[in-house]
C-alpha positions in Angstrom: -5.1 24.4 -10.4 -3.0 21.6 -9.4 -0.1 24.6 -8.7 -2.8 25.6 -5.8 -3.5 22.7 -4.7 0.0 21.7 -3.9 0.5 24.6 -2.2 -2.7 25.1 0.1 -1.4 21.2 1.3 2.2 22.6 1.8 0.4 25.3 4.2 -1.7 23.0 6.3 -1.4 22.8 9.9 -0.2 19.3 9.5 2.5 20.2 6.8 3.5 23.0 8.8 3.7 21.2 12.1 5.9 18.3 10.7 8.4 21.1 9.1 9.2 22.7 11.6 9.4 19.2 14.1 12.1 16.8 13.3 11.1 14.9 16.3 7.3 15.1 14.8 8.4 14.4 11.1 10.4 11.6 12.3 7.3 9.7 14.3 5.4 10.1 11.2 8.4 8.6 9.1 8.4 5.6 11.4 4.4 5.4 11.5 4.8 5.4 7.2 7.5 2.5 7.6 5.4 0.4 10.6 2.1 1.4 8.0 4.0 -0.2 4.8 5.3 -3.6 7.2 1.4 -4.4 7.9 0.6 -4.0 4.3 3.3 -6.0 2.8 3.5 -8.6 5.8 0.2 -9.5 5.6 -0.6 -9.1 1.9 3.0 -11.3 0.8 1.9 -14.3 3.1 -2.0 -14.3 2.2 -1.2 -13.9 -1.6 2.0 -16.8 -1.5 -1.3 -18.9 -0.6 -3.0 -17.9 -2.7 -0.5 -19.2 -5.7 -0.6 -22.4 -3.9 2.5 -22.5 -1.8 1.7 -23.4 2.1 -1.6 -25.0 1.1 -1.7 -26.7 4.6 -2.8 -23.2 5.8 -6.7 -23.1 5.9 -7.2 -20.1 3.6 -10.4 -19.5 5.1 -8.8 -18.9 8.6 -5.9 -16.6 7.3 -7.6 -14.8 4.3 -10.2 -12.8 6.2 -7.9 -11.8 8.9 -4.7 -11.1 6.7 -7.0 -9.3 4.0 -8.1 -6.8 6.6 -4.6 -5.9 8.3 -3.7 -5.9 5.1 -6.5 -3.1 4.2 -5.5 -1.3 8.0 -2.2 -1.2 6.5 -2.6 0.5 3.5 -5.3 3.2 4.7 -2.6 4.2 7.3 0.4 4.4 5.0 -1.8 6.1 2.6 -2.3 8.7 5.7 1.4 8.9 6.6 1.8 9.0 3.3 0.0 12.2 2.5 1.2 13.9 5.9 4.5 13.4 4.4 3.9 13.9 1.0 2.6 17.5 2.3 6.0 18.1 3.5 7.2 18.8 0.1 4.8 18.6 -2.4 6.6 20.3 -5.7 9.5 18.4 -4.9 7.6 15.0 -5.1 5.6 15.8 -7.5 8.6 16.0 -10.2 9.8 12.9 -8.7 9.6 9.9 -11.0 10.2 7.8 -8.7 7.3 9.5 -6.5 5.0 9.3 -9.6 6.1 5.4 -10.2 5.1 4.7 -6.7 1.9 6.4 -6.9 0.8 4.8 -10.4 1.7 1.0 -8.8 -0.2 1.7 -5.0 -3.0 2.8 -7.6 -2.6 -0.8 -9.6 -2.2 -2.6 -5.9 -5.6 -0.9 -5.1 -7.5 -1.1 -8.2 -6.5 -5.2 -8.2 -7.4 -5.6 -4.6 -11.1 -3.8 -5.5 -11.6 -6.1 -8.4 -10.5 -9.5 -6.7 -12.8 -8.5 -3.6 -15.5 -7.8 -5.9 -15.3 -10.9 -7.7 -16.8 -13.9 -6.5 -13.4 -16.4 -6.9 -12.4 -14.2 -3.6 -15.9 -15.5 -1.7 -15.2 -18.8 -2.6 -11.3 -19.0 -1.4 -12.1 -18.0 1.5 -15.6 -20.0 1.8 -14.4 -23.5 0.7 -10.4 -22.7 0.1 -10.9 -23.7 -3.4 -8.3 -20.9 -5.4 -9.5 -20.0 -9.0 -6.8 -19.7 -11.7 -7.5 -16.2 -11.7 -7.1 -15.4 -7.9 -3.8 -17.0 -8.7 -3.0 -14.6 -11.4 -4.4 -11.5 -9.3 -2.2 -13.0 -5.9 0.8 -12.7 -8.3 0.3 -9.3 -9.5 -0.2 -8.1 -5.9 3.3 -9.9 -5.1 4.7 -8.1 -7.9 2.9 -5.0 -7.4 3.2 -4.0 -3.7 7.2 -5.3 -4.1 7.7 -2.3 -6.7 5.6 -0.2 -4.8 8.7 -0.4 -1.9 11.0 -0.5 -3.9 9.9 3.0 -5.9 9.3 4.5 -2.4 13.0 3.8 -1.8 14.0 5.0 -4.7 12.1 8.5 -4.3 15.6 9.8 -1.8 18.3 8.8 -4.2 16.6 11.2 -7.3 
């Protein structure tokens, strides 16, 4: 089952497009790397606040607005991602490092759901006021999306 799967996205107009274009497959390298700088550029600064360094920073100005580029960034290197995932999907598949980055953008997601569900997130960026918890969560992300990268970058040397 997951034998055809990986193969039917191997065979997809996109997979097949970016094989045979090195120019193509190189715009949507660069468009994975620009994808992962708006994720990680926004997310580092907003969640540094939110473990109470820069506290002159309103966090009711910055955290809507860096929580969203933040979101824009991961849904497009989660696309770029996929488009170059379909590239060679056997390959990554038997990649730890592949799998490694794929379990921690799973733990960066699953904590971003869970501290946007919550209501310590509504009041942060409501009255600034930064639950012990948010700081916790802000950490993890820190640590999180950090390993994320550096899995990524570890996929080409296995």
């Amino acid at each position: 089952m997951v034998a055809d799967i990986l193969e039917w996205l191997a065979l997809t107009p996109v997979a097949v497009s970016l094989k045979r274009s090195a120019i193509l497959y190189m715009f949507a390298n660069a468009a994975h790397i620009l994808s992962i700088g708006l994720l990680v550029g926004a997310i580092l600064p907003l969640d540094l606040r939110l473990v109470g360094l820069f506290r002159t920073v309103p966090l009711e100005a910055v955290g809507p607005f860096l929580s969203r580029a933040a979101g824009f960034g991961l849904c497009a290197a989660v696309a770029t991602g996929l488009c170059l995932f379909a590239v060679r999907p056997f390959e990554y598949v038997q990649n730890p490092a592949f799998l490694a980055k794929v379990g921690l953008l799973a733990l960066g997601a699953v904590n971003v759901l869970v501290v946007h569900a919550g209501q310590d997130w509504r009041i942060a960026v409501s009255d600034g006021v930064v639950s012990p918890a948010l700081r916790i969560s802000a950490a993890l992300s820190m640590m999180t999306w950090i390993a994320a990268i550096v899995a990524g970058r570890w996929i080409g040397f296995l």
